[in-house]
N, C-alpha and C positions, 0 to 999 in steps of 0.2 A: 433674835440673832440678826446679825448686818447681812445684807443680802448680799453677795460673791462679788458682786458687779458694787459694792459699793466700799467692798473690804481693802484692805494699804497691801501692797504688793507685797511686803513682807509676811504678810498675812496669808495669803495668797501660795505664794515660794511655801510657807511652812505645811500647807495642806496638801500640796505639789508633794512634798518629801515626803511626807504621811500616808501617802496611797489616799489619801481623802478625796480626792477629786484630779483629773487627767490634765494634761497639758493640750490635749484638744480639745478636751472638751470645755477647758475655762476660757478659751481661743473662741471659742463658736459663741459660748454665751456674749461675748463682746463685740463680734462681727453683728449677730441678730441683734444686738439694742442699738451699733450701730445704723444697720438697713432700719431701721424703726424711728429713731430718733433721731439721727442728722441729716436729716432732711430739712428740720426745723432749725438745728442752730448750725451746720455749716461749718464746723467743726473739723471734721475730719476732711482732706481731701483729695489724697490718696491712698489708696488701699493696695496692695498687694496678699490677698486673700491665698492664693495657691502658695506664694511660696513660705507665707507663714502655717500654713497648714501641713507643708513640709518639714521645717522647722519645729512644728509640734509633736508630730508624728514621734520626729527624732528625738526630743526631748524626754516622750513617754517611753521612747523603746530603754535610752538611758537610764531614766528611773528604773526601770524594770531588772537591768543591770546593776544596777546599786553605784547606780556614778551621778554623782549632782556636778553640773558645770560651774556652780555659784552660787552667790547667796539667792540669786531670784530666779533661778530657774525653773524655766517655764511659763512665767509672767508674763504676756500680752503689754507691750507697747508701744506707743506712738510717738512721731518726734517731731519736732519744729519743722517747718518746709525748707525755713537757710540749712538745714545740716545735707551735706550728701550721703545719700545711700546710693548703693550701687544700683544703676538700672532706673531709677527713679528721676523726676525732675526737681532743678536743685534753679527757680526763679527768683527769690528774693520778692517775687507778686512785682517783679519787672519784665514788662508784655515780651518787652527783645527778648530775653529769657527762657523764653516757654518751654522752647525747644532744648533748649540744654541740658543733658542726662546725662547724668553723673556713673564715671568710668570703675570709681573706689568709693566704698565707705570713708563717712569720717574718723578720728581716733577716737574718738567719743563713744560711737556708733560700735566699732570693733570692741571696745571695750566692755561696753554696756551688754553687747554678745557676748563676752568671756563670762557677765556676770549670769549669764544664763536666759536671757530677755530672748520671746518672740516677739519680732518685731515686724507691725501688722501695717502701720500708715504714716501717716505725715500731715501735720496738723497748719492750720492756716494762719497765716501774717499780713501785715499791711505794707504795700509798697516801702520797698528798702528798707522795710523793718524798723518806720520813722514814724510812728503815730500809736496813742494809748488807746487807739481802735483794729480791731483787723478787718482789714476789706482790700481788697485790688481787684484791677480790670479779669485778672486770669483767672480767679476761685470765686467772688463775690465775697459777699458779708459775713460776719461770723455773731453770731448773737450769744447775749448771757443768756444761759440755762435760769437764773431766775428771774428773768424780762427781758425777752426776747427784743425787747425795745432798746437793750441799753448796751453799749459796749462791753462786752467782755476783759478788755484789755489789750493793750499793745506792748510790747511785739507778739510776745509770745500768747495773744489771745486765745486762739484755738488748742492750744496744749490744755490750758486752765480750762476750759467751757468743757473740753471733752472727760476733762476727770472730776469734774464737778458733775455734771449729767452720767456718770460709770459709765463710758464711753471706752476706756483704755484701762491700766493697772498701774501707769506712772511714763513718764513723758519727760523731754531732757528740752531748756530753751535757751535763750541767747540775755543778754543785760549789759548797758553800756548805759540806759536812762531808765530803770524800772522795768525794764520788759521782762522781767520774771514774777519780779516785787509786785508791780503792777496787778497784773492777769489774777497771782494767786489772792490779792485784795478782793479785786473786782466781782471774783467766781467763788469765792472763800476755799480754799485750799494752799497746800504751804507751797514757797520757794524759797530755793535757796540760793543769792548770787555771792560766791566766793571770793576769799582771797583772789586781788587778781593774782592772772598766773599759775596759780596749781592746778588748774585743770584745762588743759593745752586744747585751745581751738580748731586743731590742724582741720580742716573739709569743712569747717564751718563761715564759709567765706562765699564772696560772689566769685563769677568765673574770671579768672587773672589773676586772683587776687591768692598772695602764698604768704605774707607776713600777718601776725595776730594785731589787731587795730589796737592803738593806746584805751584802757577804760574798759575795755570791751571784755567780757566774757561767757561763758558757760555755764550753765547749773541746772540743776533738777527741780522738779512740779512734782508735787504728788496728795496722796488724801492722806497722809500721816508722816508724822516727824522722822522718826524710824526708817521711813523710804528714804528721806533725803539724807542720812549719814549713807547707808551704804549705796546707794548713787551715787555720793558725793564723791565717797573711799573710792567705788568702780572704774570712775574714771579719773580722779588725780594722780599726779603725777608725772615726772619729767617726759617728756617725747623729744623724739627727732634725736639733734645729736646731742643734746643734754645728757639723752637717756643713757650714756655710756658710765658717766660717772656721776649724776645728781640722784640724790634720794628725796622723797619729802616722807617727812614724818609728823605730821600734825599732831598736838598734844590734846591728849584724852584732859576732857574738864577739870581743873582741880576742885570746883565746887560741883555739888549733886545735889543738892537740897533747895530749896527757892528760898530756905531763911537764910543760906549761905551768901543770897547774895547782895549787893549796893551797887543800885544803878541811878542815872540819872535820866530825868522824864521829862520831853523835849515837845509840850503839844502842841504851842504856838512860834511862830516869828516873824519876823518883817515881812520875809520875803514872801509867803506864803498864807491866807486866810483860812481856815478850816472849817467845814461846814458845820452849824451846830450837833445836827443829829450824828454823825459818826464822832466826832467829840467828845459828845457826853458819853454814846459805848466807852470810849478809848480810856477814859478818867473812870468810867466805873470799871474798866480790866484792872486797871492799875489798882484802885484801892482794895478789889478782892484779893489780890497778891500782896497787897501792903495786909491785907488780912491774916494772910497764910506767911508774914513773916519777913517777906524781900524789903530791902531798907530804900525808900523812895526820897530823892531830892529832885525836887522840881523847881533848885535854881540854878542847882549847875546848868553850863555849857561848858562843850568840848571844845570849842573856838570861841575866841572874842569877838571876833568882827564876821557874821555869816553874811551878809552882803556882797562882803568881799571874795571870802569862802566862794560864794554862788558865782560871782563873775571868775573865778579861777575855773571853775569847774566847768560853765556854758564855753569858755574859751578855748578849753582844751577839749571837749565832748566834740565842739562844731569843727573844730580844725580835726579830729579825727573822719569824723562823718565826710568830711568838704572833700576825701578821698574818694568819693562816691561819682563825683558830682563830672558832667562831663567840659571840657574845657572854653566852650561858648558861655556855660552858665557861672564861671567860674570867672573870668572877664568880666562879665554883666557884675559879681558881687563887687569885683573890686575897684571897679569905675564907681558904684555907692559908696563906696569906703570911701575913696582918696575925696570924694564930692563932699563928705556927712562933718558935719560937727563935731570937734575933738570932747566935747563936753556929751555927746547925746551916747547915751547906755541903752538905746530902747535896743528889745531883742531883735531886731531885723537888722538893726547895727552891728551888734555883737556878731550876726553870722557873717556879715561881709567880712566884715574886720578877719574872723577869726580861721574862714578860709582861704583865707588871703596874704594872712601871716608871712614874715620871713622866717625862716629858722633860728635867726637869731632872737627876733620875737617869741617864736615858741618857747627857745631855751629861759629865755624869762621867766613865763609862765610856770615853767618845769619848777623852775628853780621859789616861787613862791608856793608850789605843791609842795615842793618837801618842807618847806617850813612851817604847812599845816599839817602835813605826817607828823612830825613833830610835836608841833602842839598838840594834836589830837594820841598819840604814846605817852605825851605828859599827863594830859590826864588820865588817858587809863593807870595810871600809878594811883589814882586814888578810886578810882572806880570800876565797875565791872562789865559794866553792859548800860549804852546806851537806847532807850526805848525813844518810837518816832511814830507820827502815823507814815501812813504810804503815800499818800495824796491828799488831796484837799477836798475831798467828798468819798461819798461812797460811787459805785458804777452810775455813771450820765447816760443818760440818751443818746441814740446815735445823732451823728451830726458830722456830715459829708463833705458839707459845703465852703467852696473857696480854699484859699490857704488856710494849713494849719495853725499857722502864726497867729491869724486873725479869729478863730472861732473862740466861744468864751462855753463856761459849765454853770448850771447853775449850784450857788454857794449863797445860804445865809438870803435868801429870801433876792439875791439880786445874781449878779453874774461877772467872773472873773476869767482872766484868761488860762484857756487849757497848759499855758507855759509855767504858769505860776509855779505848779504844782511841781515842777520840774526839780525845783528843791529838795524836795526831800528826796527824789531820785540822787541826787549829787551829794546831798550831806555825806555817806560813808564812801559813794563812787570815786569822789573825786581823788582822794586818799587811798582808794585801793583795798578799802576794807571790807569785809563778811558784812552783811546782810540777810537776815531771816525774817521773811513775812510769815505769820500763824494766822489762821483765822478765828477772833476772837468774838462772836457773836453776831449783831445785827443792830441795825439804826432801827428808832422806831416804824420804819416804813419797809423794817423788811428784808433789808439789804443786808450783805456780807459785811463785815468790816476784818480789817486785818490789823495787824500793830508790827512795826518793823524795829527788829532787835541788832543792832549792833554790835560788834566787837570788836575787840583789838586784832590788829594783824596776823596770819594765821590761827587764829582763834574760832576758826568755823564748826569744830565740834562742840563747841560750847555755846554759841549761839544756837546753833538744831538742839543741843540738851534744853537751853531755856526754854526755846518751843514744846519740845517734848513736855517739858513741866509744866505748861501752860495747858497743853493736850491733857494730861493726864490728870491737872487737879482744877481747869475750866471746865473743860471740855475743847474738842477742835473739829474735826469737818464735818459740818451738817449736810446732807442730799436735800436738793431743792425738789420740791414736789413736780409731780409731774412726769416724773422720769423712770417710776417703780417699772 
């Protein structure tokens, strides 16, 4: 039987209801593997122990009552450090920061409490939430539970490392470039980055900051598919003053069965190199499902021109982000701009350029975004789910050094740049579409691999189903040893 600490929150909630096991007492088993093990991978980095034990207390006296708060009540878990909790600090792993203690939960946060979550810590990020490593000057490093040598993932690293190692019950992150997609790659466990927009940001921001960033959004980590639909459900939906008269209603899958489906299978392209050993996993997922009946084309594309595709996407991502950025360093990009070659597309281009932008510039942009929404609804008229890797290897080695612009991973026996990979973060982001990483097995050396499932717009319980179907007739989250 799966050991408690390794079971899907859903799983978890249903044993909670059962009298099978206490809501503090599944609290403690989670605090003690934390004191034991995150020591080593740095995962977790703050705890608030008493008042989730409060929290629990109250949980079990409810059960005892016969009132369940929701579907995961009583569940133990962790959230990204950008979200605010009350009482808690909310740095971004930005040093000025540190001090900053957040007044309100986020809506996220309150909601995810409606769904019945004790919520025990706050899991670690890399400076401004901008690198597929997590590390900063204020928490330190965050290591993968299956080689403590190698990144975990960014942003949302320490979410993924901690529910990979049974550290928490399920974990809520942030994705604007992979940082959900990413992490649950990297650690082998699922994410899910949504529709943009149906699952409102609001406290998940640095401090000043009250508007949701273009691209940017919210979604759930967890060890099983099944977590991420009702995480998903828990927290979407309209806020603020939407909430007066918007509803969302997301439509339950019309297909159920993996023979129901025809997707298209996307393992290489330009912009992007893929390493062979996560590759070859990727193509044998796929033929075992072409096995069980899914109808595989691996000539479609959902865009014509992804090159192009990619610089829509790096232009509108970095003029999002360029809102970070404070107004000396912001000068500096744009004196590189007005100096650089109208011909030169290298990425260090691209960022001046693009937070440097006019508005009217932007609107351009905007305006060749929607004409690859488009493209990309045309084809879902003929197909059903696009399949992708998540990056261009499985988890690298840490690697600290200089700008992140400049460091490269090893791929294919040589080495490419960490931006490359950026790609496939932007194939469905940049369009605003559902994204679902599963973790579909291991390279030959060992590693997690994930496969990232696409869908049409609003389309996100159908993408978490085809994981689930992947879950249920591969197999999906393995425990990395080491961690019983």
């Amino acid at each position: 039987m799966t050991p408690l600490h390794y079971q899907t929150a859903t799983a978890l909630a249903k044993q909670i209801r059962g009298g099978k096991i206490g809501c503090l007492e599944i609290l403690e088993i989670f605090l003690e593997r934390t004191t034991r093990h995150n020591p080593t991978l740095n995962a977790i980095i703050v705890l608030e122990e008493d008042k989730a034990r409060t929290r629990a207390r109250e949980a079990d006296s409810a059960v005892a009552r016969g009132e369940v708060w929701g579907p995961l009540h009583g569940v133990p878990m962790t959230i990204k450090e950008s979200f605010n909790v009350a009482g808690t600090p909310t740095t971004w792993g930005v040093p000025d920061h540190k001090d900053n203690i957040a007044a309100e939960d986020a809506l996220s946060v309150t909601r995810m409490k409606a769904a019945g979550v004790t919520l025990f810590g706050k899991t670690n990020v890399p400076l401004l939430l901008g690198d597929w490593q997590s590390f900063n000057t204020i928490y330190g490093t965050t290591n993968n539970p299956w080689d403590v040598t190698r990144s975990p993932g960014g942003s949302s690293g320490g979410s993924a490392a901690a529910l990979a190692a049974g550290l928490t019950g399920i974990d809520t992150g942030s994705d604007i470039g992979a940082s959900i997609r990413n992490p649950a790659h990297y650690c082998g466990v699922f994410g899910h980055k949504p529709t943009y927009g149906i699952l409102p940001p609001t406290g998940q921001s640095l401090p000043g900051n009250n508007t949701a960033p273009d691209l940017g959004v919210i979604g759930p980590l967890a060890r099983g598919a099944d977590d991420l639909e009702v995480a998903t459900l828990a927290m979407a939906g309209s806020g603020g003053r939407d909430a007066a008269g918007w509803d969302l209603n997301l439509g339950k899958p019309a297909k159920t069965a993996l023979k129901d489906f025809k997707v298209a299978l996307v393992l290489e392209d330009q912009n992007c190199a893929i390493d062979g050993e996560y590759a070859d996993q990727l193509q044998a997922t796929v033929e075992r499902l072409a096995a069980l009946g899914v109808q595989v084309d691996d000539k479609a594309r959902p865009v014509a021109n992804s090159k192009r595709a990619h610089l829509v996407y790096l232009m509108l991502l970095r003029a999002a982000t360029g809102a970070r950025l404070e107004n000396d360093v912001i000068a500096a990009h744009r004196a590189r701009a007005e100096a650089s070659d109208a011909d030169d597309l290298s990425y260090k281009t691209i960022v001046d350029r693009a937070v440097t932008m006019s508005h009217k510039e932007w609107l351009s942009w905007n305006e060749e975004r929607e004409l690859l929404c488009r493209e990309w609804a045309g084809f879902f008229e003929d197909y059903d789910l696009v399949l992708t890797p998540m990056a261009a290897s499985a988890a690298f080695p840490h690697n600290q050094v200089g700008d992140r612009a400049d460091r490269t991973i090893p791929v294919n026996n040589g080495h490419q740049s960490t931006l490359n990979q950026m790609f496939w973060a932007g194939y469905p982001s940049v369009v605003f579409l559902p994204g679902t990483c599963a973790p579909v097995g291991f390279t030959r050396s060992g590693l997690p691999c994930g496969l990232q499932i696409i869908g049409p717009h609003l389309s996100d319980l159908t993408t978490i189903h085809f994981a689930r179907l992947i879950e249920q007739n591969l197999g999906g989250f393995v425990a990395p040893e080491g961690y019983s």
